[in-house]
Rosetta silent file (secondary structure, phi, psi, omega in degrees, C-alpha in Angstrom):
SEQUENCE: XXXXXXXXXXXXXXXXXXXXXXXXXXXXXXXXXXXXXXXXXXXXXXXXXXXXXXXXXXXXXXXXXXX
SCORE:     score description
SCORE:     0.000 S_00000001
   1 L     0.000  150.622 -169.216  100.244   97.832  111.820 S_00000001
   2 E  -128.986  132.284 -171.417   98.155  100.367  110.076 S_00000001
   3 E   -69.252  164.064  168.401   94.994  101.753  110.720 S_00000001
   4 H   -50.922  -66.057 -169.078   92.541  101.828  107.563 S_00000001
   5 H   -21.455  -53.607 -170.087   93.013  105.751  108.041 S_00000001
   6 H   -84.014  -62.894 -155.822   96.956  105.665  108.370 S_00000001
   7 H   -88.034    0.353  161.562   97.121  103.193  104.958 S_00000001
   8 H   -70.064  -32.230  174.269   94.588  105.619  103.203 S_00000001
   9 H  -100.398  -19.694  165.147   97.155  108.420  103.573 S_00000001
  10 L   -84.148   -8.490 -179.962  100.121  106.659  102.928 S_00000001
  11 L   -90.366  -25.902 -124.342   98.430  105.338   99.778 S_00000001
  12 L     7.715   42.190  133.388   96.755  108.492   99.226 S_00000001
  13 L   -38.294 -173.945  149.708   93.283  107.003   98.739 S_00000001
  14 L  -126.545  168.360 -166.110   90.516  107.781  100.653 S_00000001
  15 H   -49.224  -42.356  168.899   89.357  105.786  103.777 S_00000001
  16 H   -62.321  -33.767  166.282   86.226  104.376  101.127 S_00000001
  17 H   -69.686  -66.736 -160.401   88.384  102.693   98.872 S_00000001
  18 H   -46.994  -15.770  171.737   90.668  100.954  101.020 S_00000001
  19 H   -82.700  -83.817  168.526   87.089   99.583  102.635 S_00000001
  20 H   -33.535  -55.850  171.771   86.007   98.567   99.214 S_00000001
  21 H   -43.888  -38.315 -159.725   89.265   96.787   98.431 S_00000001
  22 H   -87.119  -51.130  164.991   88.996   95.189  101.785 S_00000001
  23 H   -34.766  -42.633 -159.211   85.411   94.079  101.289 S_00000001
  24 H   -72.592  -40.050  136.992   86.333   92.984   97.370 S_00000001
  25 L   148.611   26.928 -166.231   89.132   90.992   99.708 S_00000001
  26 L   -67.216  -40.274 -143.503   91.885   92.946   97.445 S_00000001
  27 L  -149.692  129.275 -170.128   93.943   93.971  101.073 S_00000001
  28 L  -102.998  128.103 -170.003   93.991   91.323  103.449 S_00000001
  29 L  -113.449  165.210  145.938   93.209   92.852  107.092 S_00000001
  30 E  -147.180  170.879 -159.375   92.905   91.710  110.612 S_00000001
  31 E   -97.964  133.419  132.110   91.095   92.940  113.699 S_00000001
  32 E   -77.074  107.799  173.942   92.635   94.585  117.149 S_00000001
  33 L    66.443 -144.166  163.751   89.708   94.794  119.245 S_00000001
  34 L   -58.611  -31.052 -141.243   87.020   96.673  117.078 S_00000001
  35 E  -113.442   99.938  165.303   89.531   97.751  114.981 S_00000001
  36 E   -34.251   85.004 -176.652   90.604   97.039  111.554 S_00000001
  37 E   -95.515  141.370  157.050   94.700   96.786  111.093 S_00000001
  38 E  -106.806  139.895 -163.372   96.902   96.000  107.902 S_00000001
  39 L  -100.234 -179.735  163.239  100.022   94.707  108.854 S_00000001
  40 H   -18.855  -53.914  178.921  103.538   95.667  107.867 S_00000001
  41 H   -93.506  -31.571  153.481  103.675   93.402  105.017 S_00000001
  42 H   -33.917  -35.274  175.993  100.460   93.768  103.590 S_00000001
  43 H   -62.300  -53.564  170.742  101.387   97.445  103.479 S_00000001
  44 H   -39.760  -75.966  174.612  104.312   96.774  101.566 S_00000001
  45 H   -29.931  -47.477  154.393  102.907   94.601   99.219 S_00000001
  46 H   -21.125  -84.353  162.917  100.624   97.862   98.602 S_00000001
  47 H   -49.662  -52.209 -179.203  103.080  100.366   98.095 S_00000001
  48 H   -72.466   -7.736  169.302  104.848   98.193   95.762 S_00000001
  49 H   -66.341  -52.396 -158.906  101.829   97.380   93.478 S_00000001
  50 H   -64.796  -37.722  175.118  100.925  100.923   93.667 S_00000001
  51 H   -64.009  -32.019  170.490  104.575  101.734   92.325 S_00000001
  52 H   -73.932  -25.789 -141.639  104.497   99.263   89.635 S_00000001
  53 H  -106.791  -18.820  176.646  101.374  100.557   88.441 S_00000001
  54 L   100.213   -3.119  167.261  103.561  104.004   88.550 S_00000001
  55 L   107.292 -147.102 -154.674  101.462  106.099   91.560 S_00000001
  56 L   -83.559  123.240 -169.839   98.942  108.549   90.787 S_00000001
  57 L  -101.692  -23.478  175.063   98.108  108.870   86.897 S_00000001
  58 L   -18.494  115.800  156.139   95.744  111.914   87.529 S_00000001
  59 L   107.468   -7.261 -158.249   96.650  114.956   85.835 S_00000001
  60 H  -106.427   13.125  174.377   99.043  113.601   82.965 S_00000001
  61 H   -59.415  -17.106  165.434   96.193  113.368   80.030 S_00000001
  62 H   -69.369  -27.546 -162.453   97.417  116.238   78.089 S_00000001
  63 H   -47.222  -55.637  162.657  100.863  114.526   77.871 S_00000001
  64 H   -31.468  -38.768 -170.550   99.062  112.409   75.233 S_00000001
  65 H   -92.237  -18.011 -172.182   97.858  115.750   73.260 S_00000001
  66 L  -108.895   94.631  174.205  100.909  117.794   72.912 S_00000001
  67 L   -69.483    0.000    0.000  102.384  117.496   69.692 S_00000001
């Protein structure tokens, strides 16, 4: 189980998206207590979108320009 916090940094997000996903209902959650967990497979299910999608695209826009 994952805290939002601990799947914001294994994602690298930040703590506001993964709250906006889980409001949009994108990341399916359940409560401990007070406390908002994702479990094990949800996590997965995460990582491996985020890997399909290829990570973090940030930074590669020149790639496009250099000719």
């Amino acid at each position: 189980m994952y805290t939002v916090k601990q799947a914001a940094e294994k994602l690298g997000v930040k703590k506001t998206t993964i709250n906006g996903y889980i409001l949009k209902g994108y990341v399916k959650t359940s409560r401990v207590g007070h406390i908002r967990v994702i479990s094990e497979e949800e996590m997965q299910r995460l990582l491996d979108k985020k890997a399909l999608r290829g990570g973090d695209k940030r930074g590669h826009s020149s790639d496009t320009n250099s000719k």
